[in-house]
N, C-alpha and C positions, 0 to 999 in steps of 0.2 A: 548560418551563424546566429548566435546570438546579441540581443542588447545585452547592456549594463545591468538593466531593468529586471530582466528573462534570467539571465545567470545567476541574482541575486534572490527571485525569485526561487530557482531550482536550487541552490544549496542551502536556501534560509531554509529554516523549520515548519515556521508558520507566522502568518505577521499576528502583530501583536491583537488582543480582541479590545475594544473600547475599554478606556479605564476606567467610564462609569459602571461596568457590573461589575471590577472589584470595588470599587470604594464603597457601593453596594452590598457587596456582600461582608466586606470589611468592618462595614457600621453596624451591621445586622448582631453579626460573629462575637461583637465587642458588647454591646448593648444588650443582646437577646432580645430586642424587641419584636421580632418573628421568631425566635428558636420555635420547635414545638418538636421535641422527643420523638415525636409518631411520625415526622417525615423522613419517608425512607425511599425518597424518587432518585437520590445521587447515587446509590447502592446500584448494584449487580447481579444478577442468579442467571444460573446455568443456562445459556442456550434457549433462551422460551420460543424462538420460531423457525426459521428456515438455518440448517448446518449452513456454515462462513467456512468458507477459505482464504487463508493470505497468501499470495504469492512474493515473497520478500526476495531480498541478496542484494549485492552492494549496487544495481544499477547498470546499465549499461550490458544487462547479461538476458536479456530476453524476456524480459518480464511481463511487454506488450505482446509480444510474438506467444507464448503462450498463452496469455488471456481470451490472443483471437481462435485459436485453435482449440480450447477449450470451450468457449464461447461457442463456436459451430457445431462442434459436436458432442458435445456434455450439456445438461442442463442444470446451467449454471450462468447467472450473470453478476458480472465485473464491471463496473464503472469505470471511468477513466477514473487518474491518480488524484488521489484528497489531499493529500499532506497536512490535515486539519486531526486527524485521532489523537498524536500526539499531547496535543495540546487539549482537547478533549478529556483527554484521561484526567488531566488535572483538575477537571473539573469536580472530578468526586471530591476531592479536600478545599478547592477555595470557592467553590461557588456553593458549598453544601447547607448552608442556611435561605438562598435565595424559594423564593415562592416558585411552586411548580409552571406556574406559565411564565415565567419570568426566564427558567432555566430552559424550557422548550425555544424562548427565544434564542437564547444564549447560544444554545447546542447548534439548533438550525442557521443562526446568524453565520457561524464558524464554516459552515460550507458555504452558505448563496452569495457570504463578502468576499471569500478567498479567490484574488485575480484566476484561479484555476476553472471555476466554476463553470464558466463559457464554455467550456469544452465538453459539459453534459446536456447542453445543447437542450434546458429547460429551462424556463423564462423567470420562475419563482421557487420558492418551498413555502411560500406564503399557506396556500390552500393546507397543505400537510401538517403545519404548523398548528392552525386553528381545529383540526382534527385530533391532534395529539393533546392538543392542550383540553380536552374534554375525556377523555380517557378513563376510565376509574379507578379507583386507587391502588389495586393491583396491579395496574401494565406502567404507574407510572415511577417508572426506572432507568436509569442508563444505557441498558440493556437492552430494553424493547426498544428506547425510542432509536436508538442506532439501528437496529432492526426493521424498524420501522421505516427510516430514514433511507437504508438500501432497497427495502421492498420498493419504496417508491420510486427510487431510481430506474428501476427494473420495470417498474408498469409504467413511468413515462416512457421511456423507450421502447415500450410493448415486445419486450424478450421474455416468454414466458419460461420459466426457471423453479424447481424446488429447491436448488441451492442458492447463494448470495459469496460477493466475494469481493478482493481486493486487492490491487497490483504493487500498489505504492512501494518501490525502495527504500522510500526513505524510514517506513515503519520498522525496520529492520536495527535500526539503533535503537529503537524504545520498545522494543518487542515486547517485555515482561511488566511494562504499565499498559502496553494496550490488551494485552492479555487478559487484564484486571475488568476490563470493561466490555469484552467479547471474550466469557470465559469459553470453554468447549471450542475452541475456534481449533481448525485444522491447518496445518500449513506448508507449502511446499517451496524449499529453499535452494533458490538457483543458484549453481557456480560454475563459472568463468575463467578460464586462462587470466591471471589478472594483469600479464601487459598487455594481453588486445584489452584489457575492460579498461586500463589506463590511459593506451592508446586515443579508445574511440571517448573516452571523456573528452579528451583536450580536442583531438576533431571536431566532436560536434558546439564547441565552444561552451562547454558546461562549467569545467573547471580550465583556467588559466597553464598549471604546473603539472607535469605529471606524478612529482612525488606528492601530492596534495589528493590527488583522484586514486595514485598505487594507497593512500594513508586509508582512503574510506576505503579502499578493497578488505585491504585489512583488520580494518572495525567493524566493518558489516563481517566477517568470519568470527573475532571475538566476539562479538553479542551472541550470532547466531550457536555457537558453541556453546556457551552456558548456558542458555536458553534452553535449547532441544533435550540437556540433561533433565529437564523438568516433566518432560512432555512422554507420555505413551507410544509406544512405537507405531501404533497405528492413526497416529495424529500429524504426524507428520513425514516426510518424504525428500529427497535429494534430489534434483536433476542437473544433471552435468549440461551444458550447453548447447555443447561439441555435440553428446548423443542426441540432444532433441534435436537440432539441425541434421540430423543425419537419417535420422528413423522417426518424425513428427509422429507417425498414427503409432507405432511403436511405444512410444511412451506415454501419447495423450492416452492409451489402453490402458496400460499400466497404473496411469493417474487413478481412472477410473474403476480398477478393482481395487487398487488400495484403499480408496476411501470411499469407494458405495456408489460413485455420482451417478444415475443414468444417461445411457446413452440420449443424444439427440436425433430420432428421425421423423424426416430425412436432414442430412448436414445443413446447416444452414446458411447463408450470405449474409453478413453482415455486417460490411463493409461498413454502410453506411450511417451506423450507430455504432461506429467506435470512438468519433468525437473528437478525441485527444489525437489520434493516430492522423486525423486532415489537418487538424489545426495545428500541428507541432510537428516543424521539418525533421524533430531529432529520433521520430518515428516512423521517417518515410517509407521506409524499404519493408516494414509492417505489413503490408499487403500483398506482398510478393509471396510466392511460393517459398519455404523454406529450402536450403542447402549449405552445405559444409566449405562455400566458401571462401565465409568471412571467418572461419577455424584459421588463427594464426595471421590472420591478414593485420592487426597491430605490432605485432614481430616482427615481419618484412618491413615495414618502416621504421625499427627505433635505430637509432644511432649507439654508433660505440659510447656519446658522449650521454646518452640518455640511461643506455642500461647500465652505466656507473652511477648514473642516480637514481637508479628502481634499483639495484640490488639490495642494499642497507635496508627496504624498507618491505620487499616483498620475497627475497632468498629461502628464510625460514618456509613463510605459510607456501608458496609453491611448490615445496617438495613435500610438506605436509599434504598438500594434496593432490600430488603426484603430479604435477607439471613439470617441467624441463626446468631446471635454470636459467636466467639469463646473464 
């Protein structure tokens, strides 16, 4: 179970960053006494290094469990969860007068503060930081340095990778401002029975209520729905839960023709640099072989009294997505 602390951590957004870089940027913004026309490091363009993957959906639907299976047998690495891009993103509009090493701190601060950081099981971004901040004037963008910033992920851990990627759930509500800041980015969008995903929220003490954890099932489908309208068919992907517990190399194949990734040989172990997955009970079972089944095992537990309070909020999108009623 979780603390106070922990819970508050998982459904908050992202803590707040130090309020001296806006009053910072605020003074700057108002004054112009930095403006300069030619700074264009808060900007964006297409993809300039290794293809990104997002792995999004509302939580609780496999989001680690694919990352390790991808991870092993794709070349591709996935950090544990950031919960920091959201917040990020904003940075293209309020932090956009600040001095380019100023914003490199900014950027990088926003990962190595965030109580999550622990979990990538590297000591600083200190070194990376003073590397970025010398950069020349063409790499220095939103873009690259987030790029930048995974590469590094990736060679601390020494998982060698041509792709870069990311797990986080909760990206799944801001999907179309992170968008903005990893444009080209690819993404595959998990869905869930959503009373086992209600279920195993309130289980793993994430969320308190069920109709609060059925509410984000919900919003994580509405984002991702108008979202994917935007996007190439070749950009993105669906997996149903159910099937990847059921047939893992089946679809992690699949993954991999749809979007290019290569294979990894031989498979690889690595257990041991998933980070999040030791240090977070609400991933325990992560390491186990996949199987079908935890299919329906939130159903076998709800109550008469419970499924009258998930119907009103999750009837509709279940049968939209072909689930049972409850």
């Amino acid at each position: 179970m979780f603390s106070s602390q922990q819970k508050k951590l998982l459904q908050s957004q992202v803590q707040d960053i130090p309020r001296l870089f806006w009053l910072l940027s605020d003074i700057r913004a108002l004054l112009g006494v930095f403006f300069n026309p030619l700074t264009t490091f808060n900007k964006t363009r297409g993809n300039p290094g290794k293809p990104f993957l997002f792995i999004i959906g509302s939580g609780r639907s496999g989001n680690t469990l694919l990352r390790r299976l991808l991870m092993e047998r794709l070349s591709i690495y996935i950090p544990p969860e950031t919960y920091v891009l959201p917040k990020i993103a904003d940075y293209r509009i309020r932090a956009k007068n600040l001095e380019w090493r100023t914003f490199v701190d900014l950027t990088v601060s926003s990962f190595e503060y965030y109580p999550e950081f622990e979990t990538f099981n590297i000591p600083s971004l200190r070194k990376f930081a003073t590397e970025a901040k010398s950069w020349p004037p063409e790499q220095r963008n939103l873009s690259d340095l987030l790029q930048g910033i995974y590469c590094h992920f990736s060679e601390s851990a020494e998982v060698d990778s041509t792709w870069l990627g990311d797990k986080t759930p909760l990206n799944t509500l801001h999907i179309g401002r992170i968008n903005r800041i990893i444009p080209n980015a690819n993404y595959i969008y998990l869905l869930r029975d959503g009373v086992d995903v209600a279920k195993s929220y309130v289980n793993a003490g994430i969320y308190e209520h069920l109709e609060d954890a059925a509410t984000r099932w919900v919003r994580s489908h509405k984002s991702w729905e108008a979202f994917r309208k935007k996007l190439p068919e070749d950009r993105h992907l669906q997996v149903r839960y159910e099937d990847l517990v059921s047939s893992p190399e089946e679809n992690v194949n699949h993954i991999a023709s749809h979007f290019g990734i290569p294979q990894r040989e031989p498979v690889a172990q690595l257990e041991s640099l998933l980070g999040d997955v030791e240090q977070r009970s609400h991933h325990s079972n992560v390491t186990q072989a996949p199987t079908p089944g935890s299919i329906g095992k939130g159903r076998s537990e709800v109550s008469e009294d419970d499924a009258k309070r998930l119907r009103p909020v999750l009837s509709t999108w279940l049968r939209r997505y072909g689930y049972e009623p409850i």
